[in-house]
Backbone as CSV, one residue per row, in Angstrom:
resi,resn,N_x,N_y,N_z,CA_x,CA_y,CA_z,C_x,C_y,C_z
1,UNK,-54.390,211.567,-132.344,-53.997,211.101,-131.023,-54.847,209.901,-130.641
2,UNK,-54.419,209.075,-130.579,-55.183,207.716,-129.696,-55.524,207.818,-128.521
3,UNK,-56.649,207.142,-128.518,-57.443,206.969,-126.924,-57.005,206.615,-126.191
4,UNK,-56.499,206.852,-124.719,-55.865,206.507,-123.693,-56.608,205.584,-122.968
5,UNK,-56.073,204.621,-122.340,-57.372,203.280,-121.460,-58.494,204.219,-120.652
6,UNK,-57.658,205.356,-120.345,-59.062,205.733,-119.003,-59.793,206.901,-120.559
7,UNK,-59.931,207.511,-121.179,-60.609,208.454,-121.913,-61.942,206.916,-122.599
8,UNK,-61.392,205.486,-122.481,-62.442,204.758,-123.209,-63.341,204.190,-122.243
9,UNK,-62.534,204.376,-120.830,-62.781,203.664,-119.850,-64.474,204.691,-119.411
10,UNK,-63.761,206.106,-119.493,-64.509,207.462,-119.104,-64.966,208.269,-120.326
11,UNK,-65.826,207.861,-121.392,-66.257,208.854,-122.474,-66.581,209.911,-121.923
12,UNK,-66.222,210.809,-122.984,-66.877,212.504,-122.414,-68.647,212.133,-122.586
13,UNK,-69.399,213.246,-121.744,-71.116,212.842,-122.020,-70.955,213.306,-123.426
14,UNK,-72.251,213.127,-124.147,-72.523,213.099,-125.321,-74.325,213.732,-125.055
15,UNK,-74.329,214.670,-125.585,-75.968,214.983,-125.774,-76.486,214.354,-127.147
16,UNK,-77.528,213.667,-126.949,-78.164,213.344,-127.770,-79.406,213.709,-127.780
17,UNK,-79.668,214.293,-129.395,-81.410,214.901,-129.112,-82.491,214.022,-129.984
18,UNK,-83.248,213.503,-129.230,-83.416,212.485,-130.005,-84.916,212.633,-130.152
19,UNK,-86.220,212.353,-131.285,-87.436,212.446,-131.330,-88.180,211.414,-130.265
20,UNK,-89.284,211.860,-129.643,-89.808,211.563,-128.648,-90.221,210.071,-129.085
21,UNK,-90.491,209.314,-130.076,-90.940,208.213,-130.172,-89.856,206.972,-130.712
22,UNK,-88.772,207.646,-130.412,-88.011,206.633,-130.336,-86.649,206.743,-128.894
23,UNK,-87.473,207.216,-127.986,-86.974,207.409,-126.273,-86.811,206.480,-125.717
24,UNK,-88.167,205.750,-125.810,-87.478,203.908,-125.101,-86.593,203.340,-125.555
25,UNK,-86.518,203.286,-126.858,-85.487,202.352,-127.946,-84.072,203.016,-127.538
26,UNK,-83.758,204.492,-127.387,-82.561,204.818,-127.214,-81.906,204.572,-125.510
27,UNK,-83.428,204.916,-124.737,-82.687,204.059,-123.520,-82.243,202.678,-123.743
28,UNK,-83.031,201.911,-124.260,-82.996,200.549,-124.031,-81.523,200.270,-124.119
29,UNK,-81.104,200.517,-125.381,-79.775,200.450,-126.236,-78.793,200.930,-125.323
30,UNK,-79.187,202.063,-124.795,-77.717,202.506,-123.898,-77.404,201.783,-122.936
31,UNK,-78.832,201.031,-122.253,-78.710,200.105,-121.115,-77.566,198.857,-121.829
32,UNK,-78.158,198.499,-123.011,-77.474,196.868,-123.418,-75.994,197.094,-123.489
33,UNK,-75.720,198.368,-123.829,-74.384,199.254,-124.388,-73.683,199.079,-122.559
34,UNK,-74.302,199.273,-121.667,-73.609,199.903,-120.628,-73.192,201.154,-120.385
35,UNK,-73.674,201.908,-121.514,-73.435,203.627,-121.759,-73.995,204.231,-120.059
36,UNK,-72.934,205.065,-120.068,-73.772,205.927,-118.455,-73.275,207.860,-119.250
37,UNK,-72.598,207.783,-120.048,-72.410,209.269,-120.792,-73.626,209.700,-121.728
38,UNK,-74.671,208.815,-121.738,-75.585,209.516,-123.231,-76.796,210.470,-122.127
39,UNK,-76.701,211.439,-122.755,-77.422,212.649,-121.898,-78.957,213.040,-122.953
40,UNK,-79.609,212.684,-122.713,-81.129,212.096,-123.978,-81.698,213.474,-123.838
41,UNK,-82.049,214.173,-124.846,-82.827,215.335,-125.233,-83.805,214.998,-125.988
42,UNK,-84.797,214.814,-125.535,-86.188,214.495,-126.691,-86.928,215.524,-127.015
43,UNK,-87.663,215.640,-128.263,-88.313,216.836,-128.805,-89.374,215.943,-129.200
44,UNK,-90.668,216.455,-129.141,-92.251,216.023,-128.873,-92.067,214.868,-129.985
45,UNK,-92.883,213.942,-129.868,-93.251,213.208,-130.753,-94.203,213.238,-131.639
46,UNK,-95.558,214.432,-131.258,-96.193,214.974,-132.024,-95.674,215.461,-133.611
47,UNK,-94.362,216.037,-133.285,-93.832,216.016,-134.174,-93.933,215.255,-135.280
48,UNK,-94.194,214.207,-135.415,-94.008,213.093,-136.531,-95.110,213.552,-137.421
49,UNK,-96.043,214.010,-137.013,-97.193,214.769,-137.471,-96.815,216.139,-138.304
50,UNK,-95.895,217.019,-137.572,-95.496,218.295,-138.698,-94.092,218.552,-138.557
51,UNK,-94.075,218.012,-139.859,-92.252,217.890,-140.023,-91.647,218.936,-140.017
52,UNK,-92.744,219.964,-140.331,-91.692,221.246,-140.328,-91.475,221.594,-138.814
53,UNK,-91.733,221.519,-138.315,-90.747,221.509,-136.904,-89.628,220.855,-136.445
54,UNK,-89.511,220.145,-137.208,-88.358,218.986,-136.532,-86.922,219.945,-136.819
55,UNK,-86.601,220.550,-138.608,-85.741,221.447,-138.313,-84.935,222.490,-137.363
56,UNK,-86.129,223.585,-137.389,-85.934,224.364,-136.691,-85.491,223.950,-135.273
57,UNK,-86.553,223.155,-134.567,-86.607,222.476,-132.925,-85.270,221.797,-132.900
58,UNK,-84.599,221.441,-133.676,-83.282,220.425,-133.719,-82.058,221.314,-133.651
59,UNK,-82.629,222.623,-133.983,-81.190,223.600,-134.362,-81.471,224.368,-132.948
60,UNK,-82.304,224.502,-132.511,-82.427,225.682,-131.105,-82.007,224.270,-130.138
61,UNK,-82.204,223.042,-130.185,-81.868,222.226,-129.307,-80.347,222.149,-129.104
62,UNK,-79.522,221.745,-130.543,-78.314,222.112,-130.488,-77.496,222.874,-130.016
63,UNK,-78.384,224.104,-130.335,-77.822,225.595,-129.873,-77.258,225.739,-128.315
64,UNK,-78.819,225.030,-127.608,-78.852,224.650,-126.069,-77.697,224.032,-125.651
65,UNK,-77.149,222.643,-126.242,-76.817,222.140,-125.631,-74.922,222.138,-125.987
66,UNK,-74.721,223.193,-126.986,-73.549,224.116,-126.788,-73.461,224.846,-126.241
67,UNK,-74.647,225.507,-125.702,-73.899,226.880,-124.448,-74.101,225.880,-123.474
68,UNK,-74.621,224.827,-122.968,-74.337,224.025,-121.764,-73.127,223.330,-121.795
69,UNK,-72.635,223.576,-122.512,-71.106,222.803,-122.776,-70.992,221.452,-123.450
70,UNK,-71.971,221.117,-123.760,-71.670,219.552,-124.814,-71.003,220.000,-126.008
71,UNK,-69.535,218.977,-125.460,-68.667,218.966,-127.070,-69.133,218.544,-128.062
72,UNK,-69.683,217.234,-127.552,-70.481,215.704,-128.614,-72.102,215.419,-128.531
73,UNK,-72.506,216.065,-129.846,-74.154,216.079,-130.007,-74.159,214.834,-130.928
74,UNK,-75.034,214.060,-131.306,-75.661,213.537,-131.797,-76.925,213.511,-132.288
75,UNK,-77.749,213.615,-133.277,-79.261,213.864,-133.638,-80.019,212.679,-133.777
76,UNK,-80.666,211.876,-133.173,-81.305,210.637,-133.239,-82.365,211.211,-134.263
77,UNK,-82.589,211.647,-135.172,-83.627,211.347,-136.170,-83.003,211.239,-137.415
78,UNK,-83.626,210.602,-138.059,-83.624,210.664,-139.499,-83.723,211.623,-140.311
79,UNK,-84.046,211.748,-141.773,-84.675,213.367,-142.317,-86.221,213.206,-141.589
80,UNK,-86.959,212.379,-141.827,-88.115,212.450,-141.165,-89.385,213.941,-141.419
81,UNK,-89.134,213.285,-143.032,-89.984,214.682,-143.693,-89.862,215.641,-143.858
82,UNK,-88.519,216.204,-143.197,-87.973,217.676,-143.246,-87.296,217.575,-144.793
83,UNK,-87.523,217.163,-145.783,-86.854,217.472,-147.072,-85.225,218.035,-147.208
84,UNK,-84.832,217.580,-146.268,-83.499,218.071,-146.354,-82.873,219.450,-145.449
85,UNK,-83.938,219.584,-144.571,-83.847,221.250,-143.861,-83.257,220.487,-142.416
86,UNK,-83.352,219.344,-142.181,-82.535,218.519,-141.099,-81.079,218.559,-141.247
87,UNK,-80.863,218.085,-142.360,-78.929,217.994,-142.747,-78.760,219.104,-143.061
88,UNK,-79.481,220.489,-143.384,-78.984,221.744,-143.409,-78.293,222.195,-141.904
89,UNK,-79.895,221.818,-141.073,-78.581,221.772,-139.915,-77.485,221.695,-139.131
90,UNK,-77.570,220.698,-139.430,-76.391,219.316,-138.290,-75.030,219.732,-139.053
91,UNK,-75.397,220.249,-140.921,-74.218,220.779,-141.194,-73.655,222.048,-140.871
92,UNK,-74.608,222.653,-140.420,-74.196,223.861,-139.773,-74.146,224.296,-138.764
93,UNK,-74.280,223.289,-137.516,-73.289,223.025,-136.511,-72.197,221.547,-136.811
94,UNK,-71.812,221.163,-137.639,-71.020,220.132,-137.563,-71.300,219.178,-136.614
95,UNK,-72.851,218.776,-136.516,-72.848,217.237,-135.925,-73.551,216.444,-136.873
96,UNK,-73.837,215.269,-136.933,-73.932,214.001,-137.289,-75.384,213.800,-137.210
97,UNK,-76.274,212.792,-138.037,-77.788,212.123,-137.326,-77.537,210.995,-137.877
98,UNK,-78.283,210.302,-137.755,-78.740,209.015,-138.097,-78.753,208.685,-139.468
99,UNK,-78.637,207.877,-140.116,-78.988,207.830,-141.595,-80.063,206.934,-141.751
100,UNK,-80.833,207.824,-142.929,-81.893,207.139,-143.759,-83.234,208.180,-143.403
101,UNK,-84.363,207.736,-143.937,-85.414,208.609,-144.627,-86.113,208.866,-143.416
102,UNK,-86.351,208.012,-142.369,-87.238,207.455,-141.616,-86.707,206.806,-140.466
103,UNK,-87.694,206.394,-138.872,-87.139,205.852,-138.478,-88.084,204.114,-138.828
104,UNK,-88.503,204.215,-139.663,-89.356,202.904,-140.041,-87.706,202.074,-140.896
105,UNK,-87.148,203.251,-141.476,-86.202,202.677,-142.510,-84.933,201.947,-141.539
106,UNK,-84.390,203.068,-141.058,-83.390,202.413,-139.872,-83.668,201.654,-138.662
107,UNK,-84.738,201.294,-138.651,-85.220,199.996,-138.112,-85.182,198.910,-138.638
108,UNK,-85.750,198.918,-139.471,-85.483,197.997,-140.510,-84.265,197.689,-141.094
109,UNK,-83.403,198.362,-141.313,-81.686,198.656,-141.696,-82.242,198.822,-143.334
110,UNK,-81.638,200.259,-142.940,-81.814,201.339,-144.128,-80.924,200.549,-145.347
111,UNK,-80.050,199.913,-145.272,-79.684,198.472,-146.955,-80.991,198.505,-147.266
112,UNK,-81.464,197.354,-146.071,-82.803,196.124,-146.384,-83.983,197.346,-147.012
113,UNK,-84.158,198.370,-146.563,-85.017,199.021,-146.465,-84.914,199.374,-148.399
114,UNK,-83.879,200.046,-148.459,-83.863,200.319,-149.586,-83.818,198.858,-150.765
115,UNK,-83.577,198.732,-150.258,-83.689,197.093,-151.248,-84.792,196.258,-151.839
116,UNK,-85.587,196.539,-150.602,-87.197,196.456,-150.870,-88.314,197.185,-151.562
117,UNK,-87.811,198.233,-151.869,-88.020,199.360,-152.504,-89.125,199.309,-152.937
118,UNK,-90.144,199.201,-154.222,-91.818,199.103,-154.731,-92.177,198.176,-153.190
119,UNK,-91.823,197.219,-152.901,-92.676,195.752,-152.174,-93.363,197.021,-151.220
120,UNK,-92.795,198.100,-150.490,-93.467,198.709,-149.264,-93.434,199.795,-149.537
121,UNK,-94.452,200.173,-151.066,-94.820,201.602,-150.861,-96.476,201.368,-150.556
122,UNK,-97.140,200.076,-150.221,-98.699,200.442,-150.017,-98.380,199.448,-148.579
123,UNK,-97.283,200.029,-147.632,-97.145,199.123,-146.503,-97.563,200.477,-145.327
124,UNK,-97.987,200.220,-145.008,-98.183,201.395,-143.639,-97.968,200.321,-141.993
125,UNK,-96.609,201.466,-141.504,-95.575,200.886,-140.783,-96.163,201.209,-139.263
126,UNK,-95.791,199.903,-138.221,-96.226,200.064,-136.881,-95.395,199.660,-136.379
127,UNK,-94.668,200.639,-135.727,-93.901,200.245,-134.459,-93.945,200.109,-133.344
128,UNK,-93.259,199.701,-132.189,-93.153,199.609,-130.612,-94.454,200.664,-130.290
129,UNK,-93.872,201.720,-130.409,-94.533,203.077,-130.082,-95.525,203.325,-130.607
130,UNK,-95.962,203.046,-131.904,-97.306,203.474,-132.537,-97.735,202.278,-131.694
131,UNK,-97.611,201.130,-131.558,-98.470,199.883,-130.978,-98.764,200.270,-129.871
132,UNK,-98.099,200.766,-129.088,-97.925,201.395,-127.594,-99.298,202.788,-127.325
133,UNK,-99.090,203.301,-128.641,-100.022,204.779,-128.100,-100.618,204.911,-129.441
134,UNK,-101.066,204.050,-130.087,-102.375,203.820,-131.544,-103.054,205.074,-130.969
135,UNK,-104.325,204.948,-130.479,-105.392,205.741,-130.087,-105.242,207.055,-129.671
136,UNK,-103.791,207.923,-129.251,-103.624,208.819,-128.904,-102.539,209.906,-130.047
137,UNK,-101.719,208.672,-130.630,-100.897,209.242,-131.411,-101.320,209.132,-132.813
138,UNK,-102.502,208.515,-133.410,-102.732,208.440,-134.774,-104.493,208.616,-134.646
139,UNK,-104.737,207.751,-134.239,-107.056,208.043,-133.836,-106.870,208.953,-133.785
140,UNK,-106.995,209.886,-132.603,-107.250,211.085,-132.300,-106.981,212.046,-133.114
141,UNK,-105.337,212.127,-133.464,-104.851,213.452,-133.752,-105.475,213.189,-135.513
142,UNK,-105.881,211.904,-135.862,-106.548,211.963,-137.796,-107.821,212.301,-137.450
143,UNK,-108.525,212.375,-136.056,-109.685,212.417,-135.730,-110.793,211.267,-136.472
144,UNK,-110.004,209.854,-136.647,-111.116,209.010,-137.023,-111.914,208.333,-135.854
145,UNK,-111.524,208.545,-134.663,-112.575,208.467,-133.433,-114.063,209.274,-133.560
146,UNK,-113.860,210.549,-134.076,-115.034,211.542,-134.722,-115.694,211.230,-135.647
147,UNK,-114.812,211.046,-136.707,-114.898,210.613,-138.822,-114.630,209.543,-138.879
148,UNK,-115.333,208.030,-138.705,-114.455,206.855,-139.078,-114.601,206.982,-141.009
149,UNK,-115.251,207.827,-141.104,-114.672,207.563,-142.722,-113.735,208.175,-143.451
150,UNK,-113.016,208.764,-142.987,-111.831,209.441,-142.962,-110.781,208.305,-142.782
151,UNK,-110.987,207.512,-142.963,-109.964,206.378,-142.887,-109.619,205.854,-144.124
152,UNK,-110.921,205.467,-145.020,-110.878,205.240,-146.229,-109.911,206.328,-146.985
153,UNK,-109.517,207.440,-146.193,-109.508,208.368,-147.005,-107.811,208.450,-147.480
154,UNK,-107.801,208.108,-145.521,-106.159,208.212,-145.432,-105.348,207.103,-145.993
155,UNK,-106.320,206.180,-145.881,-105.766,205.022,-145.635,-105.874,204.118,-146.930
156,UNK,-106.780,204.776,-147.877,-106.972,204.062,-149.076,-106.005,203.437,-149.970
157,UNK,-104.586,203.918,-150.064,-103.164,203.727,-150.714,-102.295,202.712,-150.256
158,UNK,-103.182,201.996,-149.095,-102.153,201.027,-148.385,-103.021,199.644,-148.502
159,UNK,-102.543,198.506,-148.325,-103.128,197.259,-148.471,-102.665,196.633,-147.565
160,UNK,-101.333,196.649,-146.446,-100.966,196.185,-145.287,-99.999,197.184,-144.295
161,UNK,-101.230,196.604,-143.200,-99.863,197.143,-142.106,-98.259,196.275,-141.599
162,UNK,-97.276,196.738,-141.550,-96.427,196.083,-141.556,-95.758,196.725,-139.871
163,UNK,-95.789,195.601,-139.135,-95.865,195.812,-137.889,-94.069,195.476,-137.661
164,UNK,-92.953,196.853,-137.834,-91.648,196.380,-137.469,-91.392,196.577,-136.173
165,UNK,-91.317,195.320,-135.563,-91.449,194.669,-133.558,-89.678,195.148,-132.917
166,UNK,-89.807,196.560,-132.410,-88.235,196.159,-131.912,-88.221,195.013,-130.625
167,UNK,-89.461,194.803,-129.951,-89.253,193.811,-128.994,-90.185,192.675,-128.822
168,UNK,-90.282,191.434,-128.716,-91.395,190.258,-129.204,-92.668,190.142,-127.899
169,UNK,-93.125,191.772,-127.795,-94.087,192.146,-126.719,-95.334,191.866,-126.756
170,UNK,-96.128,190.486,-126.675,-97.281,189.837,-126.942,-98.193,190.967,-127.145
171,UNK,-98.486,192.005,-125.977,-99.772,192.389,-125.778,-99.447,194.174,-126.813
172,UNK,-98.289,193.978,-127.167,-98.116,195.321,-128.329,-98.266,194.573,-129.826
173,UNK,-98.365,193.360,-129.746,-98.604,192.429,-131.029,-100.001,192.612,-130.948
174,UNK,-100.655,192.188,-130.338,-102.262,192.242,-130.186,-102.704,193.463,-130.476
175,UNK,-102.063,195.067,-130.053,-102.582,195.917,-130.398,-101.901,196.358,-131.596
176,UNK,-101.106,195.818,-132.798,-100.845,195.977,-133.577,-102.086,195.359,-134.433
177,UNK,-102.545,194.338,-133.754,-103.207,193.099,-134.837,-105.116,193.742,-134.717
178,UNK,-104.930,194.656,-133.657,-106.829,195.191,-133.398,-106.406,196.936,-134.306
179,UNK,-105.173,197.416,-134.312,-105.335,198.564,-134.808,-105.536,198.261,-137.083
180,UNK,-104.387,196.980,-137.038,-104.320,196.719,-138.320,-105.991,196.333,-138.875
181,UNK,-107.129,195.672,-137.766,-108.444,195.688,-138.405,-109.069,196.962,-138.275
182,UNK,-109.044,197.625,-137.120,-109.377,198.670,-137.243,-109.169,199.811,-138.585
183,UNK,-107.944,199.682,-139.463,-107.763,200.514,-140.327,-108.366,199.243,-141.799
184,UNK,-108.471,198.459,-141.091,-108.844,197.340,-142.445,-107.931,196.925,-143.679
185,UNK,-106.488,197.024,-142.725,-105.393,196.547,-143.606,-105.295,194.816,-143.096
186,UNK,-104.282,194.309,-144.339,-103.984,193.213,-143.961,-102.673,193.198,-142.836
187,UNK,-102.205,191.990,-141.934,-101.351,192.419,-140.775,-100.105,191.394,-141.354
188,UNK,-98.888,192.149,-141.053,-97.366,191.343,-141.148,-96.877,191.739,-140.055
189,UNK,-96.014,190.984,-139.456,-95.399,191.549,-138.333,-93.914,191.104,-138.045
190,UNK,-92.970,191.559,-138.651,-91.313,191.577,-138.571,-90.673,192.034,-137.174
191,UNK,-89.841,190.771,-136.891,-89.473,191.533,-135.538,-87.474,192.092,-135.908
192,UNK,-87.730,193.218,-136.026,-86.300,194.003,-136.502,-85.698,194.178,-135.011
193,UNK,-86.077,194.197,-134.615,-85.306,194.882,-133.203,-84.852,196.211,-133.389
194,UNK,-83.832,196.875,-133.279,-83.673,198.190,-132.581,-83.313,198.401,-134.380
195,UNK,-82.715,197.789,-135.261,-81.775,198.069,-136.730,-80.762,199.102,-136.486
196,UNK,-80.622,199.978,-137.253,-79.129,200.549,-137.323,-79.258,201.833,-136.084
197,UNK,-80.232,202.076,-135.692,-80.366,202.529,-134.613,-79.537,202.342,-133.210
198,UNK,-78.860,200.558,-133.097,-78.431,200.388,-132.223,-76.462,200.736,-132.572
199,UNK,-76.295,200.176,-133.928,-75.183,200.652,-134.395,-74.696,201.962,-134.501
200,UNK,-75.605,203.420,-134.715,-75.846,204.062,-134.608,-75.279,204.846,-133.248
201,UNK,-75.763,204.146,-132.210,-75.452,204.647,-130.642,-74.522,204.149,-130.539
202,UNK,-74.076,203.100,-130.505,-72.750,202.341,-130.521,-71.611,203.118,-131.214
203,UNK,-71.631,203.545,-131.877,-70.412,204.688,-132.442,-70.417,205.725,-131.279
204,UNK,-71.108,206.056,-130.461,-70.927,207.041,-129.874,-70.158,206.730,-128.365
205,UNK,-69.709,205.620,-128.354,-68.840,205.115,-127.267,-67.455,206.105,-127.503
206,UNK,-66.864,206.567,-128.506,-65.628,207.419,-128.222,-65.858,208.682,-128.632
């Protein structure tokens, strides 16, 4: 059945559950979109830290937001370390996520990403959000504020930080460019903007 002018005019809401560190980026997008149906469910961003939560937390979220009556879920993450216990999900409620490994990858646009393949396995990735909350979301919780030699430790496998910019935010460049000495990598800084992330939401207009 084809879409009638007012069903495109009026999308049904859409729940989307999306990981806490990519919340601005999905507002942003809905704003540029003109979206007023995307109904944002975020689950901690701590998370990024223990993947094995992201499964489980994604399937009780779902769960939620079928007995609240959402026809149309969407999963804003990636696998995102869950080894595959993410798409066990989504297939077993029949919704959809994002594609690609990461959200470093679909920022980047998961092609390019894969294409590049050896060039960024000693790249350690900074985004909006890590630039935004360095000291709270990575210092602290590696505890190299306590151990600065614990850095060498983590950090020994990488030779640059690669700073992917969804927005050309001077003073999140600067704290990309004091966290990249701080870890004593060399600094790149790509400005990707939102990548398939925004294409991504954009399907969810019908």
């Amino acid at each position: 059945m084809s879409m009638t002018q007012d069903d495109s005019a009026n999308p049904k809401p859409v729940r989307v559950i999306g990981c806490g560190m990519i919340a601005r980026e999905i507002l942003a997008i809905s704003e540029q979109l003109g979206f007023e149906h995307i109904d944002l469910k975020c689950l901690p961003a701590m998370w990024h830290h223990y993947p094995d939560k992201i499964a489980p937390g994604v399937d009780e979220a779902i769960t939620k937001a079928k007995d609240e009556g959402f026809e149309h879920i969407f999963v804003a993450y990636a696998d995102c370390g869950t080894g595959g216990h993410l798409d066990a999900v989504c297939e077993k409620h029949g919704v959809e996520r994002i594609a690609g490994p990461h959200c470093f990858s679909f920022y980047m646009g998961n092609q390019d990403f894969e294409d590049q393949g050896d060039e960024l396995l000693t790249s350690f990735f900074m985004t909006d959000f890590l630039a935004r909350h360095f000291e709270t979301f990575l210092v602290k919780p590696l505890g190299l504020d306590r151990h600065p030699e614990l850095r060498d430790m983590y950090f020994a496998h990488y030779t640059r930080m690669l700073y992917i910019a969804q927005t050309d935010d001077e003073v999140l460049t600067q704290n990309a460019i004091k966290a990249a000495e701080f870890l004593g990598l060399e600094y790149e800084k790509r400005l990707t903007g939102y990548g398939d992330l925004s294409s991504s939401l954009a399907a969810l207009q019908n």
